[in-house]
C-alpha positions as CSV (number, residue, x, y, z in Angstrom):
1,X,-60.8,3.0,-18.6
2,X,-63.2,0.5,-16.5
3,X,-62.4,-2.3,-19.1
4,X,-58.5,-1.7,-19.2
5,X,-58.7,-2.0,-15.3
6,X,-61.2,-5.0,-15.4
7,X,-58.6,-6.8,-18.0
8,X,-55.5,-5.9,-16.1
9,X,-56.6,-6.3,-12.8
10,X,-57.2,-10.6,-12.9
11,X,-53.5,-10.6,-13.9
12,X,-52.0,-8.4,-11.7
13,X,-54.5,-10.7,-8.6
14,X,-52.8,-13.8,-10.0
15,X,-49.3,-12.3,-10.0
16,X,-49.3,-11.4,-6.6
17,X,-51.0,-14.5,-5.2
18,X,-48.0,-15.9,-7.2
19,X,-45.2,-14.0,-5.6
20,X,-46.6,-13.7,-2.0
21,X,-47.1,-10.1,-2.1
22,X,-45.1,-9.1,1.2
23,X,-45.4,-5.4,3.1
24,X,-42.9,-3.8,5.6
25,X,-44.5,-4.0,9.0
26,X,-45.4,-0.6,10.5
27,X,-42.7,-1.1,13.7
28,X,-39.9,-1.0,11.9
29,X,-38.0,2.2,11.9
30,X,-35.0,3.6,10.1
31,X,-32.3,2.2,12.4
32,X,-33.8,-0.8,12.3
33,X,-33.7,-3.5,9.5
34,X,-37.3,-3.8,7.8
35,X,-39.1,-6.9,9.2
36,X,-41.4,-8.5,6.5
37,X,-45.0,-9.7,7.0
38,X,-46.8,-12.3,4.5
39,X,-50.0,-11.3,3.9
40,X,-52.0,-14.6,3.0
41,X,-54.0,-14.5,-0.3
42,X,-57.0,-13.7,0.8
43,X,-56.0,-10.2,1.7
44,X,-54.6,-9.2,-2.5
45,X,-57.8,-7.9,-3.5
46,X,-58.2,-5.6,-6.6
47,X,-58.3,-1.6,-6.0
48,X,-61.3,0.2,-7.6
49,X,-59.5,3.1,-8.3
50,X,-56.6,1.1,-10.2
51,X,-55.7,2.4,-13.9
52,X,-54.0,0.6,-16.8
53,X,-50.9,1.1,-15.2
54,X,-51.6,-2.0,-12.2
55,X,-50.3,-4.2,-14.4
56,X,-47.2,-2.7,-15.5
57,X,-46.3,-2.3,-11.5
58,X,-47.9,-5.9,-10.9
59,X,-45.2,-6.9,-13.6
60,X,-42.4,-4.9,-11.9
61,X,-43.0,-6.3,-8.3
62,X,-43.4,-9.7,-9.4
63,X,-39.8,-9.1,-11.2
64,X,-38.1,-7.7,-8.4
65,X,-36.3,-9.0,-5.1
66,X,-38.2,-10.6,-2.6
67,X,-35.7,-8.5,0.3
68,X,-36.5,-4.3,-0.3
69,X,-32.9,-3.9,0.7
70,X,-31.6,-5.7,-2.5
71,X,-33.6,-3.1,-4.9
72,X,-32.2,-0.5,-2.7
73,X,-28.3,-1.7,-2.8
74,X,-28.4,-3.3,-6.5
75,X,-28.2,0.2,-8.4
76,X,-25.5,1.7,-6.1
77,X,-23.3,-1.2,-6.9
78,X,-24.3,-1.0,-10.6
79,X,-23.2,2.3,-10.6
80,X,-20.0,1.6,-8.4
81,X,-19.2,-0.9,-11.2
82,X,-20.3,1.0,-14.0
83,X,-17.6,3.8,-12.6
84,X,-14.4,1.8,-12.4
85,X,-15.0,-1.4,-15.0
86,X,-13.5,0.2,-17.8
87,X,-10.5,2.3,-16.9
88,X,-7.2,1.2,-18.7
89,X,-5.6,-0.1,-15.7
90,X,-7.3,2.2,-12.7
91,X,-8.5,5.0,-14.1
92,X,-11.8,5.5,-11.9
93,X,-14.3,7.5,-14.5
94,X,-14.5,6.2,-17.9
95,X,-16.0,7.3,-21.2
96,X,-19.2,5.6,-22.8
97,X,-16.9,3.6,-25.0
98,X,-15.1,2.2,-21.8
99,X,-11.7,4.0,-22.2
100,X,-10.5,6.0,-19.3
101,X,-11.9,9.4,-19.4
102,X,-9.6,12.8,-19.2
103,X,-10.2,13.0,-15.4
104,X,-9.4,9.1,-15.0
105,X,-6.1,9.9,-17.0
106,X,-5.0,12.9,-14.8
107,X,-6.1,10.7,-11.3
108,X,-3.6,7.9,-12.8
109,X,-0.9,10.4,-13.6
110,X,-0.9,11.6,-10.4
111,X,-1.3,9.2,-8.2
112,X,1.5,6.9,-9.8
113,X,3.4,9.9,-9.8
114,X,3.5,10.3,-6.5
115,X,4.2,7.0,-6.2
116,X,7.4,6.8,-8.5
117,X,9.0,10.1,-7.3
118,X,8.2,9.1,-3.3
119,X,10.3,5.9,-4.3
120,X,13.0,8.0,-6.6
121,X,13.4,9.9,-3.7
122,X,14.2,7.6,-0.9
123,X,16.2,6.1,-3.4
124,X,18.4,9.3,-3.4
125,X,18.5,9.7,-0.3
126,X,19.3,6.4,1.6
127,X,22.6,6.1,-1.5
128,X,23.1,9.7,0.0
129,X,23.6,8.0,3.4
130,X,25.3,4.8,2.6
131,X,22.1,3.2,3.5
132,X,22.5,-0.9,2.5
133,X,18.8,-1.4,3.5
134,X,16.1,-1.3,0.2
135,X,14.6,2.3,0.0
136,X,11.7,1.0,-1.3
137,X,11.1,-1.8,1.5
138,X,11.1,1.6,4.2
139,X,8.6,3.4,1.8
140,X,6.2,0.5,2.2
141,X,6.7,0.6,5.6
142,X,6.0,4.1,6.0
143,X,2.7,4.0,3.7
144,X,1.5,0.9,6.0
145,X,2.2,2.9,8.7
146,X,0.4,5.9,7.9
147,X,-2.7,4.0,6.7
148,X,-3.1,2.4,10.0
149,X,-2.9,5.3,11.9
150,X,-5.2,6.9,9.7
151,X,-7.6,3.9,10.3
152,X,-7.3,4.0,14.1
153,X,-8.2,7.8,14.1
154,X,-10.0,8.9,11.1
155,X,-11.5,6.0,9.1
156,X,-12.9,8.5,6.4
157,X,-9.3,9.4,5.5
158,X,-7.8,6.0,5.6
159,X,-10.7,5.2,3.1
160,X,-10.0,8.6,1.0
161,X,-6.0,7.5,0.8
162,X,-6.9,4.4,-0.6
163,X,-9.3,5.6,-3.0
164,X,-7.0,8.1,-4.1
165,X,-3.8,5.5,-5.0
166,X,-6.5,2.7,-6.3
167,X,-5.6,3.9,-10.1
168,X,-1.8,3.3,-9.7
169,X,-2.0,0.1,-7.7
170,X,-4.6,-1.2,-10.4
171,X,-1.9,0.0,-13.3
172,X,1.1,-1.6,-11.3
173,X,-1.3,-4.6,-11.2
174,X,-2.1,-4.4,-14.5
175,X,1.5,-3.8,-15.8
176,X,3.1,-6.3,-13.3
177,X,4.8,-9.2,-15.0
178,X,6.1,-6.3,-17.8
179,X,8.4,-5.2,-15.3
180,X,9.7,-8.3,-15.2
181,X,10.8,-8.9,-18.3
182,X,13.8,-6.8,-19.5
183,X,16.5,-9.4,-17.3
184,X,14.7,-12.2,-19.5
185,X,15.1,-10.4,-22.6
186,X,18.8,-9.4,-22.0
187,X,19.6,-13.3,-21.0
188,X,21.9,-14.2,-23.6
189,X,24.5,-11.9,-22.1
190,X,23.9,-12.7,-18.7
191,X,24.9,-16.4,-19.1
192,X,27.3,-15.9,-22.1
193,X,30.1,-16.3,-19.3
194,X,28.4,-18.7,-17.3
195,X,29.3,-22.6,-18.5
196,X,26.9,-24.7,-19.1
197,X,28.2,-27.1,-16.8
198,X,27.1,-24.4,-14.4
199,X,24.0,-24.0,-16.2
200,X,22.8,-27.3,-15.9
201,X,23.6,-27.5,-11.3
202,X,21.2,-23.7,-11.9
203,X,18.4,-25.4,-13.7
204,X,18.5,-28.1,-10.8
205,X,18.8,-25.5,-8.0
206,X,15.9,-23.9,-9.8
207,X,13.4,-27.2,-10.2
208,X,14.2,-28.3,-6.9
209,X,14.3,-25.8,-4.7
210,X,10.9,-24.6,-6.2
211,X,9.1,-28.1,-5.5
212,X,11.5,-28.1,-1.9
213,X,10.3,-24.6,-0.9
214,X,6.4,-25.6,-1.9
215,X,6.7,-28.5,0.0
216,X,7.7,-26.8,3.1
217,X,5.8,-23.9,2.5
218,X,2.4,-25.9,2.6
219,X,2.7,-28.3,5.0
220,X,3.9,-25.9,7.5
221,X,0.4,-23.5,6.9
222,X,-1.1,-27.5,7.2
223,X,0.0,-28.0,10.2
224,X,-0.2,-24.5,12.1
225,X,-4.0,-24.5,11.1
226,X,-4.4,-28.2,12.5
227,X,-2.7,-26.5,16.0
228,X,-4.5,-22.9,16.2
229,X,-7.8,-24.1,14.2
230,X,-8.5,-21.0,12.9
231,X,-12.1,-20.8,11.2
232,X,-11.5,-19.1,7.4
233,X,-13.5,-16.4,6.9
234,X,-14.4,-14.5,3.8
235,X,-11.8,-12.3,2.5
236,X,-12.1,-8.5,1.1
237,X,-13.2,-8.6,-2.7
238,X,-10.1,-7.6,-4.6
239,X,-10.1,-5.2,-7.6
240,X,-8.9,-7.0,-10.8
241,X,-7.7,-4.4,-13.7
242,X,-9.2,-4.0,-16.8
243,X,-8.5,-6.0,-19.8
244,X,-6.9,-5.0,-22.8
245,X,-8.7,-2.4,-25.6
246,X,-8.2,-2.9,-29.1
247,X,-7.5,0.8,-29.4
248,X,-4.1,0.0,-27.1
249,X,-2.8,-2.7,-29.6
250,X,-3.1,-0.7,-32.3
251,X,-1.6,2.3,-30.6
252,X,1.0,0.8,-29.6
253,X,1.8,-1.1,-33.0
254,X,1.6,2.7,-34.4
255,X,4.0,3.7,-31.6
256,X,6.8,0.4,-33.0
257,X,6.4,1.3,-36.8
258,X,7.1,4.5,-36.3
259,X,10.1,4.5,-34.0
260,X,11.5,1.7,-35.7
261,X,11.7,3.4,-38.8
262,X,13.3,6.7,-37.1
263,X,15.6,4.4,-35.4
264,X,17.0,2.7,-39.0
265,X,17.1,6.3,-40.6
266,X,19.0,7.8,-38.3
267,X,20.3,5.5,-35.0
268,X,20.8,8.8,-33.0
269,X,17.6,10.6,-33.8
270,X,17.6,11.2,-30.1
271,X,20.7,11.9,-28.8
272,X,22.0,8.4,-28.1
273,X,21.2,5.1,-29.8
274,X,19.8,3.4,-26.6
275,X,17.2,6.8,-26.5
276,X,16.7,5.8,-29.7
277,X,16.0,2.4,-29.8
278,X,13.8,2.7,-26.6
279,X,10.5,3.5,-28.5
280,X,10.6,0.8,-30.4
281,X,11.8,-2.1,-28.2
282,X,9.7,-0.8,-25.0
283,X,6.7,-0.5,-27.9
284,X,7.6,-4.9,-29.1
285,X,7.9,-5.6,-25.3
286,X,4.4,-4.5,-24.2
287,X,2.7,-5.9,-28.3
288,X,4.4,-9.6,-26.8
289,X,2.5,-9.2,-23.5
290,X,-0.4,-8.2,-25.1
291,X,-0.5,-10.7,-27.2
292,X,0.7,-13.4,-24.8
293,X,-1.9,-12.7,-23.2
294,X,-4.7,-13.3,-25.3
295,X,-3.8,-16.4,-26.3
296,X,-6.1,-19.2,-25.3
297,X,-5.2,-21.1,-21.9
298,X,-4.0,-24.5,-23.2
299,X,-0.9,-22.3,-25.3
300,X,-0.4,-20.0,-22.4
301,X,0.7,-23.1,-20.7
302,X,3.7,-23.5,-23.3
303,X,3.8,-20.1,-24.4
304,X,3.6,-17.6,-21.1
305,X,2.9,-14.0,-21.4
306,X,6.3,-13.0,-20.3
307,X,7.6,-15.9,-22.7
308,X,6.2,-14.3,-25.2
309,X,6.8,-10.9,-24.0
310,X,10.6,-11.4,-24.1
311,X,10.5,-13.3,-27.4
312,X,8.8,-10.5,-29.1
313,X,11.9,-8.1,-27.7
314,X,14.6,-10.4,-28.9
315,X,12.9,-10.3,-32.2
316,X,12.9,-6.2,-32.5
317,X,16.7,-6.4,-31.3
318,X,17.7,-9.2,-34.4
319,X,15.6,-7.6,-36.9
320,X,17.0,-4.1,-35.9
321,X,20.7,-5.5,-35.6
322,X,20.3,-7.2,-38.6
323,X,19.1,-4.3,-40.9
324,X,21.6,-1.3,-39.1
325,X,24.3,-3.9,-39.4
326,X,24.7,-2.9,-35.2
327,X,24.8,-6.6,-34.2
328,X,22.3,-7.8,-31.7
329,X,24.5,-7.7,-28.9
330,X,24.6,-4.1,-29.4
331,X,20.8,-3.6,-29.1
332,X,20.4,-5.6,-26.5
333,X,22.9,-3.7,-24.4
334,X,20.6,-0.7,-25.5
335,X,17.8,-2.3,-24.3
336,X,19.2,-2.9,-20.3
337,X,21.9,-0.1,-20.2
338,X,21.7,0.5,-15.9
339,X,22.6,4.0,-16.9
340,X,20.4,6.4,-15.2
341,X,22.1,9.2,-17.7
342,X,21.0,7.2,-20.9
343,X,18.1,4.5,-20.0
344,X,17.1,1.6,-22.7
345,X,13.5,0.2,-22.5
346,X,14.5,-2.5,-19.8
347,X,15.6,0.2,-17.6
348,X,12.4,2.2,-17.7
349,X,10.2,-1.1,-17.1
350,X,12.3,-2.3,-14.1
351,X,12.3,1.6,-12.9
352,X,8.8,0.4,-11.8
353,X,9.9,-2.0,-9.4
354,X,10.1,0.2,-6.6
355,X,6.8,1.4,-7.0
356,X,5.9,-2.5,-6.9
357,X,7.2,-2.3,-3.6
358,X,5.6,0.4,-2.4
359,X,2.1,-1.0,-3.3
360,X,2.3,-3.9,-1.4
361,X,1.3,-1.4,1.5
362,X,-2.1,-0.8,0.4
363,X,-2.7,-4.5,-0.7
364,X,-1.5,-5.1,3.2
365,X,-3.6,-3.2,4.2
366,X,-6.9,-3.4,2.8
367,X,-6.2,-7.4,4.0
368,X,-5.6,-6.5,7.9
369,X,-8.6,-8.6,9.1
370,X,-7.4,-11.2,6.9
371,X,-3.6,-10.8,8.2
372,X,-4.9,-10.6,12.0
373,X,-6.9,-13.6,11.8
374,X,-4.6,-16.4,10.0
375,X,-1.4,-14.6,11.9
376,X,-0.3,-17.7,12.8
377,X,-0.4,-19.4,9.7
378,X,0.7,-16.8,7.6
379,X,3.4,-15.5,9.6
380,X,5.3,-19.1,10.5
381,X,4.7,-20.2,7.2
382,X,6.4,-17.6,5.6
383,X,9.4,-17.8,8.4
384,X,10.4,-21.2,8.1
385,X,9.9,-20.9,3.8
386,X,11.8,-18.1,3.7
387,X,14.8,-19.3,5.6
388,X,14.5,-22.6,4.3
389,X,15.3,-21.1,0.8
390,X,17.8,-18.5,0.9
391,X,20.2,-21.5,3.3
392,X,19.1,-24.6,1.2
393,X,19.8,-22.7,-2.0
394,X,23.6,-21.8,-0.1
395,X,24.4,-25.7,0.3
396,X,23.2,-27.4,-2.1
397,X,24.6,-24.5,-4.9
398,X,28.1,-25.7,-2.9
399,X,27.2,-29.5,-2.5
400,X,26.8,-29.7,-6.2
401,X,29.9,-27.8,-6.8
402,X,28.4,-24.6,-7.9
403,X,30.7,-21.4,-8.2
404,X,30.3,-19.5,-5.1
405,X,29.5,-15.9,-6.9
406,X,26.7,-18.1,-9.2
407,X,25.2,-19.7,-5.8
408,X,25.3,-16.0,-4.6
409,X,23.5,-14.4,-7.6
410,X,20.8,-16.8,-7.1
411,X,19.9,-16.9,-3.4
412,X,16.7,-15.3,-3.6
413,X,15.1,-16.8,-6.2
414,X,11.7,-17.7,-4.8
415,X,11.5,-13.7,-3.9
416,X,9.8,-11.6,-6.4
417,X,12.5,-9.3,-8.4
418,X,11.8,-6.2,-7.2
419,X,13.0,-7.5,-3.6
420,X,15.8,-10.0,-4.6
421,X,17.7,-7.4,-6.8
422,X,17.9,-5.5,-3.5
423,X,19.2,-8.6,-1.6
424,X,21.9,-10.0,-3.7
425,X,23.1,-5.9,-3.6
426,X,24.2,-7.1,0.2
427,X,26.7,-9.4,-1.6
428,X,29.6,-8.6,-3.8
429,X,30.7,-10.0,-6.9
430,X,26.9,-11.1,-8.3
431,X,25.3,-11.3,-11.1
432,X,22.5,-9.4,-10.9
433,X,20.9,-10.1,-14.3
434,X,21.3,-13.6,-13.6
435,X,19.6,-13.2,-10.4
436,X,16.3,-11.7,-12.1
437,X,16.6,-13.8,-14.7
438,X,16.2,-17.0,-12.3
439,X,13.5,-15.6,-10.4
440,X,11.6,-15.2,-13.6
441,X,12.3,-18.8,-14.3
442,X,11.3,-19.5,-11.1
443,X,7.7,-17.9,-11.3
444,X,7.3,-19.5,-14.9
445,X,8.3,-23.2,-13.5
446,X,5.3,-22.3,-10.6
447,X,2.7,-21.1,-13.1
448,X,3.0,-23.7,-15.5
449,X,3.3,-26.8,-12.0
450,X,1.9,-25.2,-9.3
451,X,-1.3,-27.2,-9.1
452,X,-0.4,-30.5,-10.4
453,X,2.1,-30.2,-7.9
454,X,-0.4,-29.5,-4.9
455,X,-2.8,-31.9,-5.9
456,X,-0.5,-34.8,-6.0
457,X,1.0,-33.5,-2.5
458,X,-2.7,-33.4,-0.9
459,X,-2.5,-29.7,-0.4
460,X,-6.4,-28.9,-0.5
461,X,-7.2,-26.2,1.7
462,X,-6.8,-22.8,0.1
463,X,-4.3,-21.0,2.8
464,X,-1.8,-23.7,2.4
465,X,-2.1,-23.6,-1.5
466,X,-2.0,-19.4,-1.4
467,X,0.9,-19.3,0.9
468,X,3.0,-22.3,-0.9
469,X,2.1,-21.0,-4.2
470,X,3.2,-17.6,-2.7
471,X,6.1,-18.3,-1.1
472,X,7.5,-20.8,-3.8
473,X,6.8,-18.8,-7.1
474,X,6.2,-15.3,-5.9
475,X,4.4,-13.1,-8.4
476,X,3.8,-15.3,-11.6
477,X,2.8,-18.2,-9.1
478,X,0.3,-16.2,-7.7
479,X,-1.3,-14.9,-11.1
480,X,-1.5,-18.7,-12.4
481,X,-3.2,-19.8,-9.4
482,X,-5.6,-16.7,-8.8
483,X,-7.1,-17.2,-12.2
484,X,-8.4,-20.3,-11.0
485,X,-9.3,-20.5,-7.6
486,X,-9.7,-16.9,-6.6
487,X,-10.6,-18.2,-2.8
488,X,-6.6,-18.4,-2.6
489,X,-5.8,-15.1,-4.1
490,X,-5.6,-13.2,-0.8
491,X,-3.2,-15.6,0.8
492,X,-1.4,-15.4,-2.7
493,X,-1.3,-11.8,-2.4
494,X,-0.4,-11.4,1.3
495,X,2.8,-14.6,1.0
496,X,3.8,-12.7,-1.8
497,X,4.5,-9.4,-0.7
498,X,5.7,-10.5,3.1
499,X,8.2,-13.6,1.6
500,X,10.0,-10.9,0.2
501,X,9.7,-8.4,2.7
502,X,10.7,-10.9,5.2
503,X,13.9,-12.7,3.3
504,X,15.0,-8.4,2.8
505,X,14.8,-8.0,6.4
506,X,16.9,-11.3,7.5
507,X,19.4,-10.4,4.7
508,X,19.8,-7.0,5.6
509,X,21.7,-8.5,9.2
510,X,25.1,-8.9,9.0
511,X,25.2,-11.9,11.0
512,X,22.5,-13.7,8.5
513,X,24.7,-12.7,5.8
514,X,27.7,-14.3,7.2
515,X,25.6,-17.4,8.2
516,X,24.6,-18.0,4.7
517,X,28.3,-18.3,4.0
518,X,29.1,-20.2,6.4
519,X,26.6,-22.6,5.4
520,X,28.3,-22.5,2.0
521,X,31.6,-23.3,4.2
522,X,29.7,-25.7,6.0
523,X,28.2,-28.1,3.1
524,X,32.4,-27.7,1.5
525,X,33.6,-29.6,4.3
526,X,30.8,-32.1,4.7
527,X,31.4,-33.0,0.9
528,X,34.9,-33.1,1.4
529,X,34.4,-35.3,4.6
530,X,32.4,-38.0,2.5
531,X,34.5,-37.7,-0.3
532,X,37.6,-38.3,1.2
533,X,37.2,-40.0,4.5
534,X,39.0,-42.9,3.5
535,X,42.3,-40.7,3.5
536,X,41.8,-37.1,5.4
537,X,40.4,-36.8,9.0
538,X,39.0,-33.5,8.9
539,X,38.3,-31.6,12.3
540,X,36.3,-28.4,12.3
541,X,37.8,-25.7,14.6
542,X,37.1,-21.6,15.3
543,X,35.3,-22.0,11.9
544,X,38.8,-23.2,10.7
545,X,39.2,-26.6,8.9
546,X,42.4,-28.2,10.8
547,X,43.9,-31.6,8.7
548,X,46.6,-33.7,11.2
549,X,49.8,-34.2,9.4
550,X,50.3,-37.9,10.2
551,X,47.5,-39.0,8.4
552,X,47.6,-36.2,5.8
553,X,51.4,-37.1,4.8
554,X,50.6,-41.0,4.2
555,X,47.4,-40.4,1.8
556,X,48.3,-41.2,-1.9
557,X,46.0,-37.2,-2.5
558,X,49.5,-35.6,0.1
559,X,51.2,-34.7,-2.6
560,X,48.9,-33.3,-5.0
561,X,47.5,-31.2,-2.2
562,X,50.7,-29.9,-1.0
563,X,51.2,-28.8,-5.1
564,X,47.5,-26.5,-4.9
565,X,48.6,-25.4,-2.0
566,X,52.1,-24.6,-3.5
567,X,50.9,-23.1,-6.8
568,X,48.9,-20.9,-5.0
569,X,51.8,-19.6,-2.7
570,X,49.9,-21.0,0.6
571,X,52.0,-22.7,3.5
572,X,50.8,-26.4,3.1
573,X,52.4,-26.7,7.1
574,X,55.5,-28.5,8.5
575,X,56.0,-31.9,8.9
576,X,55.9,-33.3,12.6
577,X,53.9,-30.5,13.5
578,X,50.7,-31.3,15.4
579,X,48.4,-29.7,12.7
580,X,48.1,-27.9,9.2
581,X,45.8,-25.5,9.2
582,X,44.9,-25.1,5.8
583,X,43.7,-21.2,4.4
584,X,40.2,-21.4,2.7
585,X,41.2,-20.5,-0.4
586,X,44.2,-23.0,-1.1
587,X,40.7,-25.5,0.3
588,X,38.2,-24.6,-2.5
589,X,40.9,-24.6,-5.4
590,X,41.7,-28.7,-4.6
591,X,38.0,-29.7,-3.9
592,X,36.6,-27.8,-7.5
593,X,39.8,-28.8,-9.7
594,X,39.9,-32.1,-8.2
595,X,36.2,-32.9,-9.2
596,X,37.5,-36.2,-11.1
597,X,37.7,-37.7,-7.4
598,X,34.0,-37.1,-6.6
């Protein structure tokens, strides 16, 4: 025993010299944090008594942290992490092999099912009332709501709510750009009647207005923070789902054989053909985003996720068109059938979007401090970007010569889907697979230029970048840029959710409505002003465009005016009367058919 402890003891004398062997002093107490005192070398002298075990505990102080409080905290957040790493999209417990366990399941199932049927619910009930405003948009208000009371008066429960819906939030996270995918899927009916005349002005709107709202977007958070001077503080770590298991793909690829083959045996298996088909095409939707997105960064910048995802849909719908002999416009109108009665895949994914909605109360929240401090910036960013897109998307769709239900359908399209469906519902006559379609293509145009884009613009400091990235390509914008600068994800997160909360709010005033089309009527006369100025004088009245007779009657365009207005049984006016006042629609019908003059 001496000579173990006489070997031992010269190492464990070195290692402490070494490491500067430090004690808690005797004043500090509990409440108090531990103050350390270096005891110079002299003092680390060897203990008689010592066994063969000195060394071993020489070993293990000489490998742990210098602060006491770090080999306190270290195992809590192990375990912390080792509790919700694994869980397939928020389960909380999970099994030694990193799937969710059986009680991580059942906390998933119903949590998000209290979320769905809480959104299903006020759903029923504001279409019960005639209620125009998004059902959702109040649910999130209410959740907000309670969580700050909650936090004001019993912090414990706040914390408990949160904890509770973490599993559905991380799933929706998870799952989020899947719900997005059934309007890109289902595009080649959406634009079969559109021309592609029209088309082409879209794609412009689209480009454009994304680098237009980015612009305005960023330098607006730029200059706020150059006024108020706000110091950036850390922000609350955010939870980040779990990555795809093996075990899902091949699940999944079970769940697509099998229903496929039902579905070509007997195309009613289940009642109706889109029941049918909706194993099989929900099954090659999430296989696309699956493997979208494991594919390495440099192809995820040609081929996105939800690129992928929707290619791998319109595949299943050929293949299965081909081989029933259905035709693949058939399938496809399986996949998106907006029949509550008889849902296709597209209509369960997008069924999700509410609950989208509804989460953006807890990411809110668990932000507040973040909110509170960068008000300012956050708040009058998103204001003036907001505005700025729904009216500049108005006129220019009309400056361009855009149809008015097409400039309509694509107002909202730097607001994430699950808030710009519920918009363009204010309008009538849209096209509301059009409008999620453009939003997607929106997103995709921000993922794949978002930084370039702010680089070359001198956007550098990471609230300007969140918020424009935010604000100008909503959801997809935000998961591009988060993967590689997380210091912008919170603002990301926050201008996501409140751009389209916001632009839902201003929409949902009749008096903004009606603005934005008289903004439409606005930009039809100032074209038609410049156009024509050499032959009409055009004077604006009561909203009312008013044309004077004596110089309308002498321009060579008199008489092919006065024949629109006569084919479309509308009193052209009188001659030697003091003025015409020409009826809106007799207007549009000679400045779009008389495009050869522009």
């Amino acid at each position: 025993m001496a000579a173990t402890s006489s070997s031992s003891s010269p190492c464990m004398i070195a290692s402490l010299r070494s490491s500067h062997r430090c004690r808690l002093s005797p004043s500090a107490t509990a409440t108090s944090p531990p103050r350390l005192r270096t005891l110079p070398p002299r003092r680390c002298r060897r203990n008689p008594s010592s066994s063969s075990s000195s060394s071993r505990q020489a070993a293990a102080i000489s490998m742990a942290p210098a602060n006491p409080r770090h080999r306190l905290i270290a195992p809590i957040h192990a375990a912390a992490a080792a509790a919700g790493g694994g869980g397939g999209g928020g389960a909380g417990a999970t099994s030694p092999s990193g799937l969710p366990s059986l009680v991580g399941i059942a906390h998933l199932l119903v949590s998000l099912g209290i979320v769905l049927a809480s959104d299903k619910f006020l759903k029923q009930a504001f279409a019960a009332a005639s209620i125009k405003f998004p059902s959702a948009l109040f649910g999130m208000f209410c959740v907000f709501s309670v969580l700050v009371v909650l936090d004001a008066f019993a912090p414990a429960l706040a914390k408990g709510f949160m904890d509770f819906f973490e599993p559905a939030t991380l799933f929706i996270q998870r799952w989020l750009p899947l719900f997005y995918v059934p309007s890109l899927v289902v595009l080649p009916l959406a634009v079969r009647d559109v021309p592609a005349a029209s088309g082409l002005k879209i794609f412009l709107i689209i480009f454009g207005g994304w680098f237009a709202s980015l612009m305005v977007a960023g330098y607006t958070a730029l200059t706020v923070r150059k006024i108020v001077q706000t110091q950036l503080i850390p922000a609350e770590p955010m939870s980040k789902p779990s990555p795809f298991a093996t075990l899902e793909f091949w699940a999944w690829g079970a769940v697509f054989v099998a229903s496929f083959a039902v579905a070509y045996v007997n195309p009613t298996a289940l009642g109706t053909t889109a029941r049918t088909c909706l194993p099989f095409l929900l099954a090659s939707t999430v296989l696309g985003y699956m493997v979208g997105s494991g594919l390495p960064s440099g192809v995820k910048k040609v081929l996105h996720p939800i690129i992928c995802c929707a290619l791998s849909a319109d595949l299943a719908a050929i293949a299965y068109g081909y081989l029933s002999r259905s035709g693949v416009d058939a399938v496809l109108g399986d996949y998106l059938t907006k029949a509550p009665s008889n849902p296709g895949a597209g209509d369960v994914l997008m069924g999700f979007l509410g609950s989208v909605i509804i989460s953006f109360a807890f990411s809110m929240f668990k932000q507040r401090k973040l909110v509170k401090r960068h008000a300012a910036e956050i708040f009058t960013s998103i204001a003036i970007a907001s505005t700025f897109s729904l009216y500049s998307t108005a006129i220019l769709g009309r400056v361009i010569g855009l149809e008015p239900s097409l400039t309509i359908s694509i107002l909202p399209r730097c607001i994430t889907v699950a808030l710009a469906l519920s918009i363009v519902s204010f309008f009538e006559g849209v096209n509301s697979s059009l409008t999620a379609a453009v939003v997607v293509l929106t997103g995709l145009i921000g993922a794949n230029f978002v930084q370039a884009a702010m680089d070359k613009l001198g956007l550098n400091d990471p609230i300007a970048r969140g918020i424009g990235t935010a604000s100008s390509a909503h959801g997809l914008g935000t998961a591009a840029l988060s993967a590689k600068e997380p210091e912008a994800l919170p603002f990301c997160a926050i201008a996501y959710g409140l751009t389209g909360i916001f632009g839902s709010l201003i929409c949902s005033v009749p008096a903004v409505r009606q603005s934005l089309s008289d903004a439409r009527k606005i930009a039809r006369i100032y074209v038609y002003r410049h156009i024509f100025c050499d032959y009409v004088s055009v004077v604006i009245r009561s909203k009312r465009v008013i044309l004077y007779p004596s110089v309308l009657t002498t321009t060579k365009l008199a008489p092919t005016f006065h024949e629109e207005a006569a084919a479309l049984q509308q009193p052209a006016g009188e001659q030697g009367t003091d003025s015409v006042v020409l009826l809106e629609l007799a207007f549009d019908h000679f400045v779009t058919q008389r495009t050869k003059c522009l």
